[in-house]
N, CA, C and O of each residue as an XYZ file, in Angstrom:
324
protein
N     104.556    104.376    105.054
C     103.428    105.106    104.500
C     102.208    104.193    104.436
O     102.293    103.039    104.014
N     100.959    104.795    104.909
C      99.807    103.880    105.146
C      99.064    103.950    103.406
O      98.862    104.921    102.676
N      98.859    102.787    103.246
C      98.194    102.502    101.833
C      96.458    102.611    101.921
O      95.572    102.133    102.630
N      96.554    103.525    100.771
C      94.997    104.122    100.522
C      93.857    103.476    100.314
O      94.180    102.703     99.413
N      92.951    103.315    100.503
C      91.998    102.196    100.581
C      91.756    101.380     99.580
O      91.666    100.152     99.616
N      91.597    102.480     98.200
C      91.639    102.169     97.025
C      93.206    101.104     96.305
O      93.396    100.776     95.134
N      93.980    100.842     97.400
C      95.035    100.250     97.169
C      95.171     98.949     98.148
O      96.224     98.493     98.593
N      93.721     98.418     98.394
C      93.977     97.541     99.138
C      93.066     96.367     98.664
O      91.891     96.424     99.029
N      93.359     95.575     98.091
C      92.515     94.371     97.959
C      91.609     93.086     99.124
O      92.188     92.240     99.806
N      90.766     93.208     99.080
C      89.785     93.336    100.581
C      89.000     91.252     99.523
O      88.406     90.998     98.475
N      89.482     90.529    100.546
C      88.749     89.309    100.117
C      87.947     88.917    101.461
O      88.161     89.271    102.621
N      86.969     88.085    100.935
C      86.223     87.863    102.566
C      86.290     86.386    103.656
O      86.010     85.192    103.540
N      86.670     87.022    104.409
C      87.371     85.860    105.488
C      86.205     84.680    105.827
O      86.257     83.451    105.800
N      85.030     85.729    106.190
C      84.086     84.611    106.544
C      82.554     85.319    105.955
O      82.328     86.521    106.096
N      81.657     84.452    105.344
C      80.177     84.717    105.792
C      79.521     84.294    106.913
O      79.821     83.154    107.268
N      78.463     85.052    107.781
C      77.913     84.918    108.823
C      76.384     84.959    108.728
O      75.856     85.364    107.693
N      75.704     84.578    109.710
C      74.076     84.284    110.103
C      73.880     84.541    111.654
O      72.819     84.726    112.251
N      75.068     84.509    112.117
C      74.950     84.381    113.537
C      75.408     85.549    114.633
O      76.342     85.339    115.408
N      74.759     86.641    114.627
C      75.125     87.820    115.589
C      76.504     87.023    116.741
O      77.719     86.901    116.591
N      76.129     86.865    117.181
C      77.473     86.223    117.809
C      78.789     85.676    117.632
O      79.809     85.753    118.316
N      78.477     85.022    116.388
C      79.977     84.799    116.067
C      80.398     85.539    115.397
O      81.544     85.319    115.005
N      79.536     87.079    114.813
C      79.933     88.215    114.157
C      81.217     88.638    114.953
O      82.417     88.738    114.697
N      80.073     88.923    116.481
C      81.173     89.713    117.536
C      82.474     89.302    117.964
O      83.389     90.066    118.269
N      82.517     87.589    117.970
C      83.616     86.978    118.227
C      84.750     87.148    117.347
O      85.918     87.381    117.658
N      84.176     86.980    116.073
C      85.618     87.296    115.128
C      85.579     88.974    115.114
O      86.654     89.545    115.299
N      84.539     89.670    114.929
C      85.229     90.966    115.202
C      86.302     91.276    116.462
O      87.272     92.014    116.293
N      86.055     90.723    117.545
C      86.756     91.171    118.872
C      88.123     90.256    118.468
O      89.122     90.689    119.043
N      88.316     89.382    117.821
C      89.596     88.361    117.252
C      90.277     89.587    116.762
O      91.118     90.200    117.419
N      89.827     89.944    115.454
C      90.284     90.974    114.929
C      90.839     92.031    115.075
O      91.810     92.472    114.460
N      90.023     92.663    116.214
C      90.669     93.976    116.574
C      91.475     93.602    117.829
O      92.070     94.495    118.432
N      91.527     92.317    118.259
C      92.563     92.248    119.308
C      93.999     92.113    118.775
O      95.056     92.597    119.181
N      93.745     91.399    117.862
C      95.137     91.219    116.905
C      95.396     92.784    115.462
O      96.050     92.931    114.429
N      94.941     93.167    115.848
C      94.987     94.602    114.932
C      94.947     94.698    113.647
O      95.765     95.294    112.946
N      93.545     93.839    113.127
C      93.478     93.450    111.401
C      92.922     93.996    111.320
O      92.405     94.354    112.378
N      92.438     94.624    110.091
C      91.013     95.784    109.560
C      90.898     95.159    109.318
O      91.718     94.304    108.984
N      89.680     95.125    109.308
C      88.244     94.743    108.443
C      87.059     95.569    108.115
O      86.994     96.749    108.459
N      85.936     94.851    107.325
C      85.309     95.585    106.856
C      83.619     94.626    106.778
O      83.279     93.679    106.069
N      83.264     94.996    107.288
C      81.690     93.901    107.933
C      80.696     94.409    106.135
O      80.416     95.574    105.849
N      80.463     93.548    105.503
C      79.771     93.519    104.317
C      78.028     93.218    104.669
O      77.755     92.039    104.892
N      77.202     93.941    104.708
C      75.917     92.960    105.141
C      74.849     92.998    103.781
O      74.807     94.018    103.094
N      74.156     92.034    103.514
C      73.357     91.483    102.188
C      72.180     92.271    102.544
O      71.696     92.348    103.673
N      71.753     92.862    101.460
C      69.933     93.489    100.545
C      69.967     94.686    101.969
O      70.907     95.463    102.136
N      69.061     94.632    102.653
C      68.357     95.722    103.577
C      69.521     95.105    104.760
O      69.657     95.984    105.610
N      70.296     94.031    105.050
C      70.877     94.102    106.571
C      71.575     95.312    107.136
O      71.634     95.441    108.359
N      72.008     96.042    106.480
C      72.764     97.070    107.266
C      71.291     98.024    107.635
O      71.156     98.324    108.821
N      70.623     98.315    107.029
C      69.336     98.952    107.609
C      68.951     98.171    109.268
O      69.040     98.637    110.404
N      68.492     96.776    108.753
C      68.213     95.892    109.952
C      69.361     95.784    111.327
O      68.911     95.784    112.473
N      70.506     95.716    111.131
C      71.537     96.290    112.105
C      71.092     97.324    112.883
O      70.571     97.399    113.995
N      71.489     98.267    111.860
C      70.681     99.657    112.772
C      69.939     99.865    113.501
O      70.256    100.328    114.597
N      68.343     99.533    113.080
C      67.509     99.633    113.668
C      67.280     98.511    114.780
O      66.879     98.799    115.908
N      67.589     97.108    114.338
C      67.317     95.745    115.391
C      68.418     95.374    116.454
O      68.255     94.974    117.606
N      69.699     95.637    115.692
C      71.408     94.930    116.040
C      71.602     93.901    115.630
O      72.497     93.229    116.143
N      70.739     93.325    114.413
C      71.382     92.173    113.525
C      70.446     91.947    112.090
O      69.414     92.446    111.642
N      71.150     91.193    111.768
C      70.210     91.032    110.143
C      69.731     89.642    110.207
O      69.518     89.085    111.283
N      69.603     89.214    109.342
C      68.735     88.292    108.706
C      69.074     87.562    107.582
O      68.920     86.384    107.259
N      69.818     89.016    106.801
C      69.969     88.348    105.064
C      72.001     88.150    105.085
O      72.683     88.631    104.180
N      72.452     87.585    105.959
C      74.160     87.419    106.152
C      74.694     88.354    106.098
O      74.082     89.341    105.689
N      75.840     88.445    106.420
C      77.337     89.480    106.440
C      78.659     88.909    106.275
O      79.106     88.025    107.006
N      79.284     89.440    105.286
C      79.973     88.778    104.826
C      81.530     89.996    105.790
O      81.548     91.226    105.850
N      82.416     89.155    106.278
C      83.704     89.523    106.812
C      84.783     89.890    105.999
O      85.470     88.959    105.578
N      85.104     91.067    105.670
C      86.112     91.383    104.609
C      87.945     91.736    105.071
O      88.170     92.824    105.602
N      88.582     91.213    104.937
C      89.750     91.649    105.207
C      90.999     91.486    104.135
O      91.057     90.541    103.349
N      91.729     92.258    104.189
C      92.988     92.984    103.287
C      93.670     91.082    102.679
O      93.730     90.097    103.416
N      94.053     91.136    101.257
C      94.905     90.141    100.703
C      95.775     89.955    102.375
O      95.177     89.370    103.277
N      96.950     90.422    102.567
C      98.042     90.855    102.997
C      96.979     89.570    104.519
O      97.485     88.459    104.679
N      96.321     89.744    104.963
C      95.949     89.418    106.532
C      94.989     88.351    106.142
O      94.367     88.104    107.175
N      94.679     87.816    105.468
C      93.662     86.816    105.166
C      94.075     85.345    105.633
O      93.228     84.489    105.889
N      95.673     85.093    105.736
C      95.974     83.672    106.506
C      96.028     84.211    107.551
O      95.487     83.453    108.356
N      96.512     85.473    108.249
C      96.498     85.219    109.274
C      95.516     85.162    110.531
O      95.497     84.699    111.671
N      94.404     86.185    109.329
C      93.034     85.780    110.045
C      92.380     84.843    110.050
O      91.503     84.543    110.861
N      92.780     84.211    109.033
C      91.827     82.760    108.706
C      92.805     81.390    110.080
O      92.181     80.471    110.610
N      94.075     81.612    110.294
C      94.683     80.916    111.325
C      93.988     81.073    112.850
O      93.546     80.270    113.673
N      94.112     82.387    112.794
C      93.534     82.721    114.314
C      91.713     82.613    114.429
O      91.171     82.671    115.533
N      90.941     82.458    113.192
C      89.606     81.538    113.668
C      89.820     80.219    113.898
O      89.226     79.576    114.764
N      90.829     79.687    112.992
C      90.948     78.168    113.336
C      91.259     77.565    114.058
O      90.944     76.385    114.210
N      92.237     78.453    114.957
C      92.952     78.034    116.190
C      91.659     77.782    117.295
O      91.826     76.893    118.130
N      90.542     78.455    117.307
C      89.690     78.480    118.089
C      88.499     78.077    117.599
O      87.472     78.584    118.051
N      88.455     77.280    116.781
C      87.566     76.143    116.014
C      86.487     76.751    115.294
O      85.450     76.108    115.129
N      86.655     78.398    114.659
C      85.675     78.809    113.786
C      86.377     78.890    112.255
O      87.349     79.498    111.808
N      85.445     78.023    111.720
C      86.023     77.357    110.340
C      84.392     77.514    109.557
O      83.314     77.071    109.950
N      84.631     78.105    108.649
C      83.568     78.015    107.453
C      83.395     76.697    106.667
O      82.578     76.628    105.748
């Protein structure tokens, strides 16, 4: 049985500045089949929209349960906060 959102404790893997290494750990992510959940600071999700990136960071959110194993598979490939 798939657990309800409200039943999932969501900590954040990484903060970002850098459109690019957004995409990299997103494409990490969904290659290895982790949810996540892209957090962006003040007006960035506006600025996304309209530009395709922000300005004010985004913070990378993923489930208790997947947090080493996402945090392993940036490290393996030398993206470390």
């Amino acid at each position: 049985m798939d657990k309800h959102i409200d039943e999932v404790n969501l900590v954040k893997l990484r903060s970002i500045t850098n459109e690019i290494e957004l995409g990299i750990i997103k494409e990490i992510l969904e290659d290895n089949k982790i949810p996540y959940i892209v957090k962006d600071y003040g007006p960035g999700a506006h600025m996304r929209i309209i530009s395709g990136g922000s300005i004010f960071g985004t913070d990378v959110m993923v489930s208790e349960e997947d947090i080493l194993k996402a945090s392993d598979l940036l490290e393996s490939i030398n993206i470390e906060e």
